[in-house]
Every structure is written in C-alpha cells, then in structure tokens.
C-alpha angles and dihedrals in degrees: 000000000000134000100245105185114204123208112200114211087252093057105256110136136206139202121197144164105237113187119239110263101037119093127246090258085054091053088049089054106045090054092043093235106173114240121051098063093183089211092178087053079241107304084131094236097116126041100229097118094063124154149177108233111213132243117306089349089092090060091057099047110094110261130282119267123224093249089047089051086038088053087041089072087073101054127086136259092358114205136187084256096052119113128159110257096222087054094063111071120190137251136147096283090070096065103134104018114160117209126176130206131235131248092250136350135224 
C-alpha cells in the first residue's frame, strides 16, 4: 500500500491509501477524488486521467511508453510533468507520491 496524496486544480488535497497493484486513476476512483475521470477504465486510449506529476517524483516513476506520450497528445495543457494516472501502478516505491490535477479534461 502507499500513501498517494492528490492535489485537485483548485488546491484541495487528498490523502489516500491506494493498494499496491492498482494504478494511481484507480486510486482516484475508489476514493471518488474530482478531477481524473479515467473515462477508458485505464486502457490508455483517452486522456481523461491526466495528471501533473510533483517535483522529483517524475524522475522515480518507470518511463513513458509510446502509447502513454502518443495519449498524451489528447490531454490539456501538457506539461513536462504530465503523465496519464492509469499508466503509473503502484508499489511501495510510490509512497508519498504527490499528483496534481489539470484545469479540464478531454
């Protein structure tokens, strides 16, 4: 399990449990947190579980597949931060990781 904290666009922040294996948009949606709406239940073919990945975190997540940067093309305001939620699964490393949501999405 690790402690994922989400940060909505607007500054509300939540701190959840999420259980290793899921991925952070199925944490978001088990604990019901606005913002990364997962439309495609995490097949990565929308960009609706966008998210804004904080500070060094970005460097420790596993690298971006081609389909993830490809997805990517459908989000807003992408950033070099931005990664889609139901790419990144969780594990123990990720205890503490910090995502923001956008503005919108798609």
């Amino acid at each position: 399990m690790a402690k994922i904290t989400y940060i909505e666009n607007g500054g509300t922040e939540h701190h959840v449990d999420v259980p290793t294996g899921l991925s952070v948009m199925d944490g978001a949606r088990r604990f019901t947190i606005p913002g990364i709406d997962g439309d495609c239940g995490g097949a990565c073919a929308c960009a609706t579980c966008h998210v804004y990945v904080e500070g060094a975190w970005i460097e420790r997540l596993p690298p971006m597949e081609e389909i993830e940067h490809d997805m990517l093309d459908f989000a807003f305001d992408v950033k070099e931060n931005s990664r889609l939620s139901c790419q990144i699964k969780i594990d123990d490393s990720l205890d503490g990781l910090i995502v923001r949501t956008p503005p919108r999405q798609y």
